[in-house]
C-alpha positions as CSV (number, residue, x, y, z in Angstrom):
1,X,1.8,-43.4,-60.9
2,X,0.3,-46.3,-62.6
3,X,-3.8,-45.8,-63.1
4,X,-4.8,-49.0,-61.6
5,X,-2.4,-48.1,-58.4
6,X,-3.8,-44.3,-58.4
7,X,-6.9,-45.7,-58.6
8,X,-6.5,-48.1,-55.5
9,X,-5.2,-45.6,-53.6
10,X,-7.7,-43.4,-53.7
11,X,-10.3,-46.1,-52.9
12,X,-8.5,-47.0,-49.9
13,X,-8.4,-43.7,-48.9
14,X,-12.0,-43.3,-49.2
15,X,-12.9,-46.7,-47.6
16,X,-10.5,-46.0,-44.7
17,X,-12.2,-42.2,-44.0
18,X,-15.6,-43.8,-44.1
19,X,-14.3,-46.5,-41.3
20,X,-12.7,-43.7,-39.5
21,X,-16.0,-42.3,-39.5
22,X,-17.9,-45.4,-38.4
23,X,-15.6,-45.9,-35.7
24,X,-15.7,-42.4,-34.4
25,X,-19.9,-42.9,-34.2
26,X,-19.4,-46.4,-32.6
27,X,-17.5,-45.4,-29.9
28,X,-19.3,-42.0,-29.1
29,X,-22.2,-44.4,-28.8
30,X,-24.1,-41.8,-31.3
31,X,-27.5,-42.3,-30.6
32,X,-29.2,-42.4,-34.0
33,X,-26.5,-45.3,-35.1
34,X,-27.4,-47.5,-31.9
35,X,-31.3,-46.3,-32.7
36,X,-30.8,-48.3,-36.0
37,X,-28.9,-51.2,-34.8
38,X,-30.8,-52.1,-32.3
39,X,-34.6,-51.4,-34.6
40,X,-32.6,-54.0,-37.5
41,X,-31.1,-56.5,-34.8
42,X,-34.3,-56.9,-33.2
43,X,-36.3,-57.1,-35.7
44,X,-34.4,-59.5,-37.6
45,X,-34.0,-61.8,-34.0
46,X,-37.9,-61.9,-34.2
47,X,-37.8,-63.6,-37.2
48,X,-34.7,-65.8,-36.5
49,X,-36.5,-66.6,-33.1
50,X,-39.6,-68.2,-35.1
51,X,-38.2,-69.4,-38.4
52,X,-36.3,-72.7,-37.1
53,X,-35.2,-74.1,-40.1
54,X,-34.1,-70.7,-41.7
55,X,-32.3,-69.9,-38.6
56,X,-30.4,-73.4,-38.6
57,X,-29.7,-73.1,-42.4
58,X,-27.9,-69.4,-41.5
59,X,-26.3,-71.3,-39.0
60,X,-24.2,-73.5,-41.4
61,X,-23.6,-70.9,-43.6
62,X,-22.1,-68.9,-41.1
63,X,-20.3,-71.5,-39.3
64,X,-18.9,-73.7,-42.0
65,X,-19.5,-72.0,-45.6
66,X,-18.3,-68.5,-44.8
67,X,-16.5,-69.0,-41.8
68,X,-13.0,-67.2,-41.1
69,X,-11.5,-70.3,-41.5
70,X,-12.5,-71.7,-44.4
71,X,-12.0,-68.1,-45.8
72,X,-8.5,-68.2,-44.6
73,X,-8.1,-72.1,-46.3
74,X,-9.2,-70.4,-49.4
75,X,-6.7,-68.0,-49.7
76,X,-4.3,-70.6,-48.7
77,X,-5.2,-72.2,-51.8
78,X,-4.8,-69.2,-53.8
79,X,-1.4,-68.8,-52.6
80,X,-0.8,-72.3,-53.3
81,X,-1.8,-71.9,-56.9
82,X,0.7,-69.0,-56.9
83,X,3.5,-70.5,-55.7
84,X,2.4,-73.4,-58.4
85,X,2.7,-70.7,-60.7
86,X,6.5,-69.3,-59.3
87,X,4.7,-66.3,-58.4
88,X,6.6,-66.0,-55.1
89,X,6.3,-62.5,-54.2
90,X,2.5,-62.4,-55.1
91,X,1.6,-65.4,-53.3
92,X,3.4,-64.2,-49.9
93,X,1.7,-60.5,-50.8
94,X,-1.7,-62.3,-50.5
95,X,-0.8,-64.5,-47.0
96,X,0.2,-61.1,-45.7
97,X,-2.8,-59.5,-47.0
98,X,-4.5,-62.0,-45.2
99,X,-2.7,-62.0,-42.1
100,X,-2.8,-58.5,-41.8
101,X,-6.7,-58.3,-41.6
102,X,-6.9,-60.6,-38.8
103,X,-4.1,-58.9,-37.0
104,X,-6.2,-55.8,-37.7
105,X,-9.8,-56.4,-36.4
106,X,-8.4,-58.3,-33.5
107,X,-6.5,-54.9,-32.5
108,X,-9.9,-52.7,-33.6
109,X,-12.0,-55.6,-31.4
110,X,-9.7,-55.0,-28.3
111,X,-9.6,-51.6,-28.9
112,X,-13.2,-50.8,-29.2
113,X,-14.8,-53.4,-27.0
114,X,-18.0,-53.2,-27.9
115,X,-20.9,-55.2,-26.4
116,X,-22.7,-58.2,-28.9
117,X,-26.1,-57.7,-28.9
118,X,-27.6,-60.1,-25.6
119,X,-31.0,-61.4,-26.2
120,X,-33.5,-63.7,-23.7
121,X,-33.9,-66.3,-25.6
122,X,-30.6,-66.1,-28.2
123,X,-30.4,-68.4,-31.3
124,X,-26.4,-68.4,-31.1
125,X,-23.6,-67.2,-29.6
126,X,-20.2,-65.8,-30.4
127,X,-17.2,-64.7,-28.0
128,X,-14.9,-61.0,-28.3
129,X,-15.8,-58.3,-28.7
130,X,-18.5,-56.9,-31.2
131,X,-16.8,-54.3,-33.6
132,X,-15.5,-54.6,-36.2
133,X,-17.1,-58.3,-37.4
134,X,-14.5,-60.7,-38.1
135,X,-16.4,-62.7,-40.6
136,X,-17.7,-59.4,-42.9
137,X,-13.8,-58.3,-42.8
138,X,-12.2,-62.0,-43.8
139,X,-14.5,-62.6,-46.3
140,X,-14.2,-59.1,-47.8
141,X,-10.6,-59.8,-47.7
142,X,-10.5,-63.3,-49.2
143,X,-12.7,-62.5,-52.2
144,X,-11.5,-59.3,-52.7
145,X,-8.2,-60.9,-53.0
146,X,-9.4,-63.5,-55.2
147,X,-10.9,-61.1,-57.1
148,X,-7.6,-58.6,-57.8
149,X,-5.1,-61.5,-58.2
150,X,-7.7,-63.1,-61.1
151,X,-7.7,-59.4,-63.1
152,X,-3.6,-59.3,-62.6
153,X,-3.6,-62.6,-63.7
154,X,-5.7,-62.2,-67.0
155,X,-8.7,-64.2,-66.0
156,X,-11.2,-64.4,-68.9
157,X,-14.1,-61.6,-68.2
158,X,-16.3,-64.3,-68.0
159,X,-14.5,-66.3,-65.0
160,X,-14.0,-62.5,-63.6
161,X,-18.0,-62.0,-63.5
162,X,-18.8,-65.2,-62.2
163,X,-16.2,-64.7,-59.3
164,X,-17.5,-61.2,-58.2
165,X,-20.9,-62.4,-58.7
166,X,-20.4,-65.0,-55.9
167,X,-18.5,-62.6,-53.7
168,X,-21.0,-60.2,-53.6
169,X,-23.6,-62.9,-52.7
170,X,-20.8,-64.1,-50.1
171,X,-20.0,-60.5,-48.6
172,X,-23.6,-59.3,-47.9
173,X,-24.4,-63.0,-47.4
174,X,-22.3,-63.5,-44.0
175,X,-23.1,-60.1,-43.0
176,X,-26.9,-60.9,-42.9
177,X,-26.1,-64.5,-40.8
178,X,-24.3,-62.0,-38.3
179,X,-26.7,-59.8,-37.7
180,X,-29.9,-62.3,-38.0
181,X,-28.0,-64.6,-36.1
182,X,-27.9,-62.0,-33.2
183,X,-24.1,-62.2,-33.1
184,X,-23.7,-58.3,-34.6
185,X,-25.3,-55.0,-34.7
186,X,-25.5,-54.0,-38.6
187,X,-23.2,-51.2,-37.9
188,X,-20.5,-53.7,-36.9
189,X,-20.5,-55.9,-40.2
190,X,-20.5,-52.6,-41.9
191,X,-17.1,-52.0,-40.2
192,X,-15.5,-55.3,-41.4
193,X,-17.0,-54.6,-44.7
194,X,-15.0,-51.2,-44.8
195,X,-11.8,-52.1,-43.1
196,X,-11.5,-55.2,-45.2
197,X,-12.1,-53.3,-48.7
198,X,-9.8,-50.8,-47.7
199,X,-6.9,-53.1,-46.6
200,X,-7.5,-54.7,-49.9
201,X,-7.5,-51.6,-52.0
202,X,-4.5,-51.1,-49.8
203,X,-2.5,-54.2,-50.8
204,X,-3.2,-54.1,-54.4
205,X,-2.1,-50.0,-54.4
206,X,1.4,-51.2,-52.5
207,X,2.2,-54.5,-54.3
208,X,5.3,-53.4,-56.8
209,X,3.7,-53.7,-60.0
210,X,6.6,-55.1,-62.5
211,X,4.5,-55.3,-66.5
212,X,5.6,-58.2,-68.0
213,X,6.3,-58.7,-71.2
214,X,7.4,-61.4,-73.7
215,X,10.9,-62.0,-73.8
216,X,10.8,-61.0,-78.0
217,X,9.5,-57.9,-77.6
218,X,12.1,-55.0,-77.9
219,X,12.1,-51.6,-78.7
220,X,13.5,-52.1,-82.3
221,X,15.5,-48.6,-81.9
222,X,17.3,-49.7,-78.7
223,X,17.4,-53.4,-78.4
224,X,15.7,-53.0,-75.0
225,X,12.0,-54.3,-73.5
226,X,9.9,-51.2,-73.4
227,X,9.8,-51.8,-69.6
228,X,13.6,-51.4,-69.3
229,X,14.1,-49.0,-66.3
230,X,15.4,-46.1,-68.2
């Protein structure tokens, strides 16, 4: 098996266990989890309660910049610029990708059906159920997409740093508005976080690799590409 595949299949593994484990906690209701939630969500409401223009600056952020939607226009783009590029199978690997972690955390969400945090005096609102977060998981997916297809692609290391480095501040970034917001308990973005790494890791470790070479190169003992099935 290909190192970069092995290597994605073992991080899913991983990430996938420790969601198993999450989940098994959240529905048991295990009370040092719930403990913590509830001492982070609180606190963090306190705040959000009394710091107006902080709260309404999360809001946008949440509602507009890292949105499921505008996550999901992004990686429309990126399968756009794909297609642009006649890389077919890729670009419909990544709208399945994507489509696949929606699918999933709906079915988890129904599932589960765990309570949103309620407060007296709430800042915002959001519908469903609580766990796993949709916005943690579809940003974790877009970016983590973004991120995979710009190594396959040969994206310089300089592009490839500047990319993670806004998806890091994007993926703990929507998790915080979630949580601050009072839409989430911590343990739920931790959840989309997870599942959205995994099915990631997942993707990249299933998509059929195929090396490409230039058409000129040839093994000069043969008269074949050193990636002719043999």
């Amino acid at each position: 098996m290909h190192a970069s595949r092995l290597r994605a299949v073992r991080t899913a593994a991983v990430l996938t266990a420790l969601f198993m484990v999450l989940l098994i906690l959240v529905v048991a209701r295990w009370g040092p989890l719930e403990d913590a939630d509830g001492d982070i969500a609180e606190a963090l409401h306190r705040t959000a309660v009394t710091h107006h223009g902080w709260t309404d600056a999360n809001k946008v952020l949440t509602d507009w910049v890292w949105d499921p939607w505008t996550m999901r226009a992004g990686t429309a783009l990126l399968a756009g610029w794909l297609l642009w590029r006649r890389e077919r199978l890729l670009a419909l690997w990544v709208v399945a990708a994507s489509a696949a972690g929606t699918a999933l955390q709906q079915g988890v969400k129904a599932a589960v059906g765990r309570e949103r945090p309620h407060w007296r005096n709430p800042v915002d609102s959001a519908y469903y159920a609580a766990f796993p977060s949709g916005h943690a998981l579809t940003t974790t997916v877009a970016f983590g997409l973004l991120l995979w297809v710009m190594a396959r692609s040969g994206a310089r290391r300089a592009w490839l740093r500047a990319a993670a480095l806004v998806a890091a501040v994007s993926v703990a970034g929507v998790g915080f508005t979630r949580v601050y917001l009072g839409v989430h308990w911590p343990s739920d973005v931790l959840g989309g976080w997870l599942l959205g790494a995994a099915l990631v890791c997942a993707a990249a470790a299933a998509y059929p690799y195929a090396r490409r070479v230039p058409a000129d190169r040839t093994d000069e003992s043969t008269g074949e590409s050193p990636d002719t099935p043999r």
